[in-house]
C-alpha positions as CSV (number, residue, x, y, z in Angstrom):
1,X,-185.6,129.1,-24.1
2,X,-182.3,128.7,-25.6
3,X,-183.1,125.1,-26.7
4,X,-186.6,126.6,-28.0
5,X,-189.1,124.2,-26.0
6,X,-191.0,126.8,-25.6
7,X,-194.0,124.5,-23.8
8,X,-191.9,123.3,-21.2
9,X,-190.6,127.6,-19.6
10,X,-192.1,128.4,-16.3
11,X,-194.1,131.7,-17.6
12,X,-194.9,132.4,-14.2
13,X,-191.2,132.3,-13.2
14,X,-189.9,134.3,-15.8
15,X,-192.0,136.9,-15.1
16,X,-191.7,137.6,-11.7
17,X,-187.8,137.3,-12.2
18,X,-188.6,140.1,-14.8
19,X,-190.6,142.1,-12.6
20,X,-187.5,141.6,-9.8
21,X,-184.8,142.7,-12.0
22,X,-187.1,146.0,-13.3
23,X,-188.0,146.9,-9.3
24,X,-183.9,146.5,-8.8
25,X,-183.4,148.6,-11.3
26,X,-186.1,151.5,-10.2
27,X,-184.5,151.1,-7.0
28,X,-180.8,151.8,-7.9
29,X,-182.1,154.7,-10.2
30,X,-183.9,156.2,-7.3
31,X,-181.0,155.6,-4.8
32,X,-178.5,157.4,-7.6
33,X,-181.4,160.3,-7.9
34,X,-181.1,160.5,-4.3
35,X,-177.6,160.9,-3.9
36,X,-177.4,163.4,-6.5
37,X,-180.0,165.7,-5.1
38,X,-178.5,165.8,-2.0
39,X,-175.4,166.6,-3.3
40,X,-177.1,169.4,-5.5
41,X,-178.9,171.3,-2.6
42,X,-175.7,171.3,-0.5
43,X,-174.0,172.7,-3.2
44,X,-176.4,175.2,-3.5
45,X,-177.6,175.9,0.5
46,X,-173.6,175.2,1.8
47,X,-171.5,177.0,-0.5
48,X,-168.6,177.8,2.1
49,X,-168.7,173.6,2.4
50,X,-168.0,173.3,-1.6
51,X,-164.9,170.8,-2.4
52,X,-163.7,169.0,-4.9
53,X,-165.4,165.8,-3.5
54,X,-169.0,166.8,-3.4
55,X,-168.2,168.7,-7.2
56,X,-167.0,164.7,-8.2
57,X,-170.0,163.0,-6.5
58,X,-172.3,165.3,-8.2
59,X,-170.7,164.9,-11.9
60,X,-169.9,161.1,-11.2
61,X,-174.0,160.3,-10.1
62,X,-174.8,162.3,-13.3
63,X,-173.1,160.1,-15.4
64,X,-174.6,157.0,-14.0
65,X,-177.7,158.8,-13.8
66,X,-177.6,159.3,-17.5
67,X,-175.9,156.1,-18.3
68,X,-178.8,154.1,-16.1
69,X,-181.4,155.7,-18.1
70,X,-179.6,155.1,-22.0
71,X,-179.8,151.0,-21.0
72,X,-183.0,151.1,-19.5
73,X,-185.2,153.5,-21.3
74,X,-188.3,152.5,-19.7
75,X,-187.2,154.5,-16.4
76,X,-187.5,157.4,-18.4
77,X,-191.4,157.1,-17.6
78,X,-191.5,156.7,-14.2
79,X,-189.2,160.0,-13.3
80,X,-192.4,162.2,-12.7
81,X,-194.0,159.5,-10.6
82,X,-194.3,160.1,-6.9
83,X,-194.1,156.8,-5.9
């Protein structure tokens, strides 16, 4: 691609690498939404368990949450999917 010979690129190739790198990233958005709603609902059901560790996990996963979803916009679309 970088030397433009745009005839000789293995289209099929590219785009299942594309497709790999997009499922990776659902995955480790999902994984990141995981972690942070279980850290939300013992918050909320556990509040006599409540230390500074699950307060950091829960404001640290935000961040990435948020930060995941600034580069990769497109995630955006598939946070009220149920698959």
């Amino acid at each position: 691609m970088r030397a433009h010979r745009f005839d000789a690129l293995d289209i099929e190739h590219i785009a299942e690498e594309i497709e790999d790198v997009g499922k990776s990233e659902q995955r480790e958005h999902a994984n990141r939404m995981a972690v942070l709603l279980a850290h939300l609902l013992k918050w909320q059901r556990q509040p006599e368990a409540r230390g500074s560790s699950w307060e950091a996990t829960i404001r640290h996963q935000r961040e990435r949450v948020a930060r995941r979803l600034e580069r990769t916009p497109s995630l955006k679309s598939r946070l009220n999917d149920p698959d």
